[in-house]
N, C-alpha and C positions, 0 to 999 in steps of 0.2 A: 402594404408592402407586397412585393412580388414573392412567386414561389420561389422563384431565383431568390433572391433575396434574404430570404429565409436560409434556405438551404445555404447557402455561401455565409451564411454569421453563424451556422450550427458545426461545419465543417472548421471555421478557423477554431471556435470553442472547444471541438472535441482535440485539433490540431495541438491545442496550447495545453490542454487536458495530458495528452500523449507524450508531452514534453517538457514536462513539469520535475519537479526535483522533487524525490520524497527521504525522508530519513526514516530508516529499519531501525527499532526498537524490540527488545525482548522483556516481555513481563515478567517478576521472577514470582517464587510463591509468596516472599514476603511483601508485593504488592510493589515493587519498585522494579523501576525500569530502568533496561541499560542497551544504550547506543550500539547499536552493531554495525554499519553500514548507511554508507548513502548511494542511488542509485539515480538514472534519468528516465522518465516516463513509466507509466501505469504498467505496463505487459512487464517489463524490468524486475518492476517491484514486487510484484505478485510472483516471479519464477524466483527471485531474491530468499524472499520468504518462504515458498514453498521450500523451498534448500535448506535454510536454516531449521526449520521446524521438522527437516529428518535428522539430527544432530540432539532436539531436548523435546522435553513436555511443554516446556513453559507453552504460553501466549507469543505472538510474532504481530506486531502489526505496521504497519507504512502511513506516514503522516507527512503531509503538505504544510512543511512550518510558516509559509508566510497568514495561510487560512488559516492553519488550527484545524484542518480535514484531514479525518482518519477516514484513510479511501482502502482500505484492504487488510483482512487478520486473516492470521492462522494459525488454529492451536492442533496439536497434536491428539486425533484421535483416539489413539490406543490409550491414552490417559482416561477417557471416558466408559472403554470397556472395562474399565479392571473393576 
């Protein structure tokens, strides 16, 4: 295959990647999770979570339910310095 080629199936991947649905989950301490949000494409979901995760401690993270791909976490820092 051409470089073209390539390049134009890596581009619609990352394209479909971008545009994907993910659902925001919060971990709690007692190891269960709870629904927060649904958002569209990766950049969304990562500004989502970064939001939510100045609000608690818990764990934050963004999951592509048709995969089962956890594509993005965030925990809270300051949990870790104390």
């Amino acid at each position: 295959m051409s470089d073209t080629v390539h390049t134009t199936m890596r581009t619609r991947d990352i394209s479909r990647r971008m545009n994907r649905e993910y659902d925001l989950f919060e971990k709690m301490p007692d190891g269960s999770v709870e629904w927060k949000d649904f958002v569209q494409g990766l950049e969304n979901a990562r500004l989502r979570l970064a939001r939510l995760s100045e609000r608690s401690s818990n764990e934050f993270f963004a999951i592509h339910i048709p995969t089962k791909q956890i594509v993005a976490r965030v925990s809270d820092r300051r949990k870790s310095d104390a």
